[in-house]
N, C-alpha and C positions, 0 to 999 in steps of 0.2 A: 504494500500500500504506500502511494506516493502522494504527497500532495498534504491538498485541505481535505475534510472529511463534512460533509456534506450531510446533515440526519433529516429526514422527512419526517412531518408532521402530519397527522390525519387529515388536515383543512388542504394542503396543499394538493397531499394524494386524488384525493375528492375533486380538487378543483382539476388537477392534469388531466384525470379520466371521463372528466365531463359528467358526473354523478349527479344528477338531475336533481334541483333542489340545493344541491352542494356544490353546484359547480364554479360559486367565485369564492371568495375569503378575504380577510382583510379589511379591513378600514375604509368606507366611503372612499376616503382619498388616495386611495394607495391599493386598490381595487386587485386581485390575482384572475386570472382566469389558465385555459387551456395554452391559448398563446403565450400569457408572458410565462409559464411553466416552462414548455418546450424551450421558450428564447433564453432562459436563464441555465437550464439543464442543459443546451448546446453550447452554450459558453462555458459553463464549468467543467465538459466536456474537453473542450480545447485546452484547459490548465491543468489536467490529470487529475480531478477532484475524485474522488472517492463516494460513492453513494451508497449508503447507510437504511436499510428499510426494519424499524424498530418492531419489534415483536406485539408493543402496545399498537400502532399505530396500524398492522397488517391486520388484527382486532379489530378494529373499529373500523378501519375502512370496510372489511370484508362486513360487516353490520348494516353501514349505511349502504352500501351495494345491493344486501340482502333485503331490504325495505325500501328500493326506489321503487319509485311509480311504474319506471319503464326500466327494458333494456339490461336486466337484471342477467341475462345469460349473456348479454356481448361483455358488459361490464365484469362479470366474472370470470370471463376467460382472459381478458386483458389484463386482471389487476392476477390472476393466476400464473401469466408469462411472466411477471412483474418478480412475484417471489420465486417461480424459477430459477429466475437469472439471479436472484440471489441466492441461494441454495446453492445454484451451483458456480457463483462468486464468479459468474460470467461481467467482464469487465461493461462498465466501472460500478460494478454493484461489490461490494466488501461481502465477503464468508459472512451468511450467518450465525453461522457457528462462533465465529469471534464473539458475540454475546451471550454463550451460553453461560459463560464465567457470571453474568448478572442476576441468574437465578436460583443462583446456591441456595440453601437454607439460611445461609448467612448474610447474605446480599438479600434475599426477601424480608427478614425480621429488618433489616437496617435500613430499606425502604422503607417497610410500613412505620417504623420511627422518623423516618426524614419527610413521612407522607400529610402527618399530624398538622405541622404547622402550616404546610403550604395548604390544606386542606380546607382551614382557618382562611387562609385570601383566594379561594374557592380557585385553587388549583386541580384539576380532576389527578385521579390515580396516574390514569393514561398518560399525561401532561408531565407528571411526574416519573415516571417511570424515562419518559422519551429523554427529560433532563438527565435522568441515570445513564444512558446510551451515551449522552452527550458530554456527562464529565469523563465516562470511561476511554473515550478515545483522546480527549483531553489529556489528562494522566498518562496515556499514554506517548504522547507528545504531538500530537495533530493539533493543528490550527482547524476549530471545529463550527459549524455554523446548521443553526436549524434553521431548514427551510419552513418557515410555517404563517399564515396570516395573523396568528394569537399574539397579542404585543406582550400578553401575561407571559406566555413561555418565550418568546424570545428574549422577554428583559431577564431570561437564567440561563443564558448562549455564555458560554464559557469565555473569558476575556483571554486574547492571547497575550503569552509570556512577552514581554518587552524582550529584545533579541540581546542576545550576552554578549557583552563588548569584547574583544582581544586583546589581551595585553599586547603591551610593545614590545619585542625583543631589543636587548639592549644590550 
């Protein structure tokens, strides 16, 4: 894995797949749809980013999929290639596996204590779980960015490290 690391967010998924009902995200003014999905996903595309599809998030979408109005078998087979290509970390989707380490026993009880207070500024589990994906690649040393309409979750997008200066040989 090279690069940024890129995590999708249910509102997004929604919006790329045209999920009827679900298909913009965002803010009045700052509006997502299928287009600027695609236009942003082809450019990150050109800088070797890395795309991330969270275990919450492949939840939820496959939900709202399961309960559109229309189109529920095109939309299922699309969003079904989607986690394909992750599974089999067919480029530039990342191993899903890389996130199995998030589900230990250990990692689930430390979630649900981390889940408490965000729960309290009506952070969903989901929302919460997606920021667990997103400090793990963090930590791991990625410059990491969720893609999502939610300003709630993106104001927990991991800040990247200021870059380490070099000393001077002398």
């Amino acid at each position: 894995m090279a690069g940024k690391v890129l995590i999708f967010d249910t509102s997004m998924l929604c919006a790329w797949l045209s999920v009827p009902g679900k298909d913009t995200c965002g803010p009045i003014n700052d509006q997502w749809d299928k287009k600027r999905v695609d236009e942003k996903l082809e450019q990150e595309k050109k800088l070797n980013t890395t795309f991330v599809l969270p275990l919450a998030a492949i939840i939820e979408t496959g939900n709202h999929i399961a309960q559109a109005p229309s189109n529920r078998y095109e939309l299922a087979q699309e969003f079904a290639d989607l986690m394909t290509k992750a599974a089999n970390e067919e480029s530039p989707w990342a191993a899903f596996v890389d996130q199995s380490k998030l589900w230990t026993s250990e990692n689930l009880l430390q979630l649900a204590k981390d889940w408490i207070p965000l729960a309290v500024q009506k952070i969903s589990l989901g929302d919460a779980a997606i920021k667990t994906v997103a400090d793990f690649y963090h930590r791991a040393g990625y410059p990491v960015e969720i893609l999502t309409g939610d300003a709630g979750l993106k104001a927990y997008e991991p800040i990247a490290p200021a870059p380490r200066k070099r000393r001077s040989s002398k």
